[in-house]
C-alpha atoms as an extended CHARMM CRD file, in Angstrom:
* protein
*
       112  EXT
         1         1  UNK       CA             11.5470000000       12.4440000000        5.7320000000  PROA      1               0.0000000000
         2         2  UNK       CA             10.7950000000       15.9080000000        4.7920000000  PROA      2               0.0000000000
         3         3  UNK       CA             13.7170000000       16.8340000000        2.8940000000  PROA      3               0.0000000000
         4         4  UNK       CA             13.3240000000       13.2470000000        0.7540000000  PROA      4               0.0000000000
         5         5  UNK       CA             11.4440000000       13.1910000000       -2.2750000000  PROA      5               0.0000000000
         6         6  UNK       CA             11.3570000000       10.4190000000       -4.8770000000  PROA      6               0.0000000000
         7         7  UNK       CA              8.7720000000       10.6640000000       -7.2690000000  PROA      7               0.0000000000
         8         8  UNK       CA              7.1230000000        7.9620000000       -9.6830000000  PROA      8               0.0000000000
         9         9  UNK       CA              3.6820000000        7.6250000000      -11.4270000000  PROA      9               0.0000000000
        10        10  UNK       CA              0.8660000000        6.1340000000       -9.7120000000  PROA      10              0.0000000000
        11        11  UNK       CA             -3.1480000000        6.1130000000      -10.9430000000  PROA      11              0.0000000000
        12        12  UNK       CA             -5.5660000000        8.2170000000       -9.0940000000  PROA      12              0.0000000000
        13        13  UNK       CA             -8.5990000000        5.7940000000       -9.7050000000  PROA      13              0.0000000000
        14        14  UNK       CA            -10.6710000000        8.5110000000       -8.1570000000  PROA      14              0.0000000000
        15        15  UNK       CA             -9.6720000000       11.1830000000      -10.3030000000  PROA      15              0.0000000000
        16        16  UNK       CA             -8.9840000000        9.1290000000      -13.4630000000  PROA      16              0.0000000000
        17        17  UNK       CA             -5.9660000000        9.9650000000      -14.3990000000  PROA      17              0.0000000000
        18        18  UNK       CA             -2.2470000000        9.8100000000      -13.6120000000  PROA      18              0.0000000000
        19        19  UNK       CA             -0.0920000000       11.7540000000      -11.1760000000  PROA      19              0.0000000000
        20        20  UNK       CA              3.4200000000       11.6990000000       -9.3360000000  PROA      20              0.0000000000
        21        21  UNK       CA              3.7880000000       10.6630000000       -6.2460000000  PROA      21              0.0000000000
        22        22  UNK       CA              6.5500000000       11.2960000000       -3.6600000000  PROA      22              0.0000000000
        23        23  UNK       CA              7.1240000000        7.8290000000       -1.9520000000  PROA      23              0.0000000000
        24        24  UNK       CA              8.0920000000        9.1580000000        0.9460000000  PROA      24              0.0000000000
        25        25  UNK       CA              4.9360000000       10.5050000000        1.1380000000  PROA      25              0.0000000000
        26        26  UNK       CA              3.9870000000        6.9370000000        2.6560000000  PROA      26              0.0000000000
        27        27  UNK       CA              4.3830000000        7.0070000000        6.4000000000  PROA      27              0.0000000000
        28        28  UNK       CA              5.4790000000        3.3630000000        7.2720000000  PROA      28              0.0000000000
        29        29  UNK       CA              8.3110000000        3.4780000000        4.5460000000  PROA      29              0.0000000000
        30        30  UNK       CA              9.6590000000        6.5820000000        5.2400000000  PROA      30              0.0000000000
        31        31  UNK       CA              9.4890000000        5.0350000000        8.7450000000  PROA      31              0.0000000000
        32        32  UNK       CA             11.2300000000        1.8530000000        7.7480000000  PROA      32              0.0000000000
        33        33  UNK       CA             13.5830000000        3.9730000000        6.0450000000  PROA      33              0.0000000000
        34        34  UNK       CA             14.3270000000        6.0030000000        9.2740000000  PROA      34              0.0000000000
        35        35  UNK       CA             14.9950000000        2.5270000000       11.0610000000  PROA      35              0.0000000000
        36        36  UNK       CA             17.3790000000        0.8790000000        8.4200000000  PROA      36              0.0000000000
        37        37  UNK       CA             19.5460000000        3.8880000000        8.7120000000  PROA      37              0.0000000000
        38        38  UNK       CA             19.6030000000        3.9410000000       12.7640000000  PROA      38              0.0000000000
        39        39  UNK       CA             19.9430000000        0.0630000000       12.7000000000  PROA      39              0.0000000000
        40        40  UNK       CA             23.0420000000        0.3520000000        9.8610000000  PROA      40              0.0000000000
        41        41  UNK       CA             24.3600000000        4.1640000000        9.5520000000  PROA      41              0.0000000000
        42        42  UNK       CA             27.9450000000        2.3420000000        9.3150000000  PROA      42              0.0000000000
        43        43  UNK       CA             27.1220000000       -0.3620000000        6.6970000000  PROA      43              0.0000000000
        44        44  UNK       CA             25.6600000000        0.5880000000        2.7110000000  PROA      44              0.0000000000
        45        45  UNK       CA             25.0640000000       -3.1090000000        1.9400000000  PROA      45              0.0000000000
        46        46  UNK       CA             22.9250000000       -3.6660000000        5.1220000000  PROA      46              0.0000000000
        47        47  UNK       CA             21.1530000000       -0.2080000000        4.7140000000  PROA      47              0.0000000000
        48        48  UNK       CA             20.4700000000       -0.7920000000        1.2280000000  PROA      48              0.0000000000
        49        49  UNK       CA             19.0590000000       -4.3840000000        1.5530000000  PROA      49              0.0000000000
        50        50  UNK       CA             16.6550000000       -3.1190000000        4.1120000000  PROA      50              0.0000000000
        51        51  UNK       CA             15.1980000000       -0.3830000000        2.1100000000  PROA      51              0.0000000000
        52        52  UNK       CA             15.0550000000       -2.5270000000       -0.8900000000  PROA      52              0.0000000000
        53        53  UNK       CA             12.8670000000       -5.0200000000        1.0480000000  PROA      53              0.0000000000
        54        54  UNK       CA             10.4950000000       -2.3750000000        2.6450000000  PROA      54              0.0000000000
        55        55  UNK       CA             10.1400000000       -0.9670000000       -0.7620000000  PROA      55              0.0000000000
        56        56  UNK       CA              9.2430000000       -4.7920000000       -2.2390000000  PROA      56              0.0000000000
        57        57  UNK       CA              6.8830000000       -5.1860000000        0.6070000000  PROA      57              0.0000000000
        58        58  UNK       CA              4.7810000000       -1.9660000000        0.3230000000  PROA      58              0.0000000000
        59        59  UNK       CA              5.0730000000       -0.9750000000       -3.5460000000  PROA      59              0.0000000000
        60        60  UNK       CA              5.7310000000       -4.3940000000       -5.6890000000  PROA      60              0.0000000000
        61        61  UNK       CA              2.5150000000       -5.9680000000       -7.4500000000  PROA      61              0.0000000000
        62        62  UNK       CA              0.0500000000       -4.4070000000       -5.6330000000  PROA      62              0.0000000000
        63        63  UNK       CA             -2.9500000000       -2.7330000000       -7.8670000000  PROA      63              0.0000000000
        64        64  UNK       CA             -3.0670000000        0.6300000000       -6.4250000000  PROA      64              0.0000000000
        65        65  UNK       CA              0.5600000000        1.0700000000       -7.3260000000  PROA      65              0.0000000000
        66        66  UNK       CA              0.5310000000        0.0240000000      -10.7240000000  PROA      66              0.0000000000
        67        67  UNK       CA             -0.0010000000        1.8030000000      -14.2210000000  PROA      67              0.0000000000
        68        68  UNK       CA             -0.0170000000        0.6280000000      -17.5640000000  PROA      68              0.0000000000
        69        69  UNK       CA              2.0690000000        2.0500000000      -19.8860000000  PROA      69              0.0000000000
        70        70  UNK       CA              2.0100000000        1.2160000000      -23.8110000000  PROA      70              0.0000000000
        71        71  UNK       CA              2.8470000000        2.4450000000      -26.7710000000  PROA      71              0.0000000000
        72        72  UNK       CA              1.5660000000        6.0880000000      -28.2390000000  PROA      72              0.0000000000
        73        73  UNK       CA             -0.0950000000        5.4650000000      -30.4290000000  PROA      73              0.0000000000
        74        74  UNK       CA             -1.8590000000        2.4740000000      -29.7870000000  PROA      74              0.0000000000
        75        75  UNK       CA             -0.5000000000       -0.4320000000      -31.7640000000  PROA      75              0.0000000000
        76        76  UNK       CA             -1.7290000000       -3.9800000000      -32.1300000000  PROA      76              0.0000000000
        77        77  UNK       CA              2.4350000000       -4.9480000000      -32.3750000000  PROA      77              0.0000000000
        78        78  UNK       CA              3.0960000000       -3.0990000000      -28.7020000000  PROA      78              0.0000000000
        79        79  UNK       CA              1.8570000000       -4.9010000000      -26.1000000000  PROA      79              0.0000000000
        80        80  UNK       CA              0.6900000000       -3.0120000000      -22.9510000000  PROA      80              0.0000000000
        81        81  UNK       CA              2.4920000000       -3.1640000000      -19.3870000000  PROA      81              0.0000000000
        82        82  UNK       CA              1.8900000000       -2.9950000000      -15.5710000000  PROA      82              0.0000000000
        83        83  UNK       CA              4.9860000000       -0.9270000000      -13.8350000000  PROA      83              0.0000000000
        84        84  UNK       CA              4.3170000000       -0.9560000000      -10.4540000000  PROA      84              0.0000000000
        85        85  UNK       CA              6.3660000000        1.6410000000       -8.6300000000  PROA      85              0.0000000000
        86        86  UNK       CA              8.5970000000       -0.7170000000       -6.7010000000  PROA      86              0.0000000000
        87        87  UNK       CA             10.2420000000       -1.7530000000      -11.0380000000  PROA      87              0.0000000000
        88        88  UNK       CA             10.0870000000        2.4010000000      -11.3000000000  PROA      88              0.0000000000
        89        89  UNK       CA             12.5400000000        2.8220000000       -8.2030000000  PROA      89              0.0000000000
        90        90  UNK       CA             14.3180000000       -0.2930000000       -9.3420000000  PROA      90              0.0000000000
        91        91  UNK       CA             15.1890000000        1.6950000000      -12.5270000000  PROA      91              0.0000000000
        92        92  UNK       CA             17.3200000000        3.9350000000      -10.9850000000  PROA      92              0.0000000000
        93        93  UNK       CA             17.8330000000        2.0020000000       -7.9170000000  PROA      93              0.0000000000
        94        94  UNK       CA             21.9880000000        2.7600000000       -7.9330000000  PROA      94              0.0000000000
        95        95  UNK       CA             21.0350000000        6.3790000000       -7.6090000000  PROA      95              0.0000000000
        96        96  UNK       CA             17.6840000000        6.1740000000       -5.6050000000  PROA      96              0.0000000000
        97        97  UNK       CA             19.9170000000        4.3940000000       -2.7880000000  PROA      97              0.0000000000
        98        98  UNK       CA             22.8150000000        6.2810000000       -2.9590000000  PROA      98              0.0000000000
        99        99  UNK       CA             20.3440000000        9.4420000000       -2.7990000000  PROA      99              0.0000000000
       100       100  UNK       CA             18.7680000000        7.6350000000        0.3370000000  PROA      100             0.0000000000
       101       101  UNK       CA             22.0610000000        7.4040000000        1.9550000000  PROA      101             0.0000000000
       102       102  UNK       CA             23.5290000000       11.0530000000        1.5810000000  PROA      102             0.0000000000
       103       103  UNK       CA             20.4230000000       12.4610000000        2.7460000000  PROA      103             0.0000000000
       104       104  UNK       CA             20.3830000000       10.2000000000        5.4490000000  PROA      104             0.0000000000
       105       105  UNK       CA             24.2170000000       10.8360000000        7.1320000000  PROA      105             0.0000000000
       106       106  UNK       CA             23.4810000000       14.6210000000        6.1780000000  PROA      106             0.0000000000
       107       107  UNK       CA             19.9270000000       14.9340000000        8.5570000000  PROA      107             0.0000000000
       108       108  UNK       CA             21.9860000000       12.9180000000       11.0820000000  PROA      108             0.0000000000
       109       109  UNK       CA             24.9360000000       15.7000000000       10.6680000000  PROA      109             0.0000000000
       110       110  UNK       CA             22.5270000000       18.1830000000       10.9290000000  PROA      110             0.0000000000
       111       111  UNK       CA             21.5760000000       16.8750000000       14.5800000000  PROA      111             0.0000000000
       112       112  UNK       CA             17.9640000000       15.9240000000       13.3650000000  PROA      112             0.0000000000
């Protein structure tokens, strides 16, 4: 899944600090991602129920893929967050799927 990228913020405990990451970028969903599209190139709903699960199963409330995001400045009356990145796809998920999709029947156009 070269030509995918998705990005969303993760925490580098290592580094301390914050950086993007391209989900794709993780080897057994990209690879789920390959399979839903071989197992349903001719149906959205099925295609799109499959990804959504693989993505709940490798990115939803799990510690290394959450960050906290609050309020700037702090404020007593803002209370602070966990997003893990599976909510961050969710966000968009209309476009992140459809995204998915085109890039998918486009690599299989391309023969790849």
């Amino acid at each position: 899944m070269r030509d995918m990228h998705w990005f969303v913020y993760v925490d580098d405990f290592n580094m301390k600090r914050i950086e993007e990451y391209d989900i794709f970028e993780h080897h057994d969903f990209a690879e789920d991602v390959r399979k839903a599209y071989r197992e349903h190139r001719d149906d959205f709903d099925a295609f799109a129920e499959k990804v959504r699960s693989s993505l709940f199963y490798y990115f939803h409330s799990k510690c290394e893929w959450e960050v906290i995001v609050s309020a700037w400045p702090p404020s007593d009356r803002v209370p602070q967050r966990k997003v893990d990145v599976y909510e961050q796809v969710m966000l968009n998920w209309d476009v992140f799927i459809g995204y998915v999709w085109t890039r998918c029947h486009k690599r299989k156009r391309r023969g790849e």
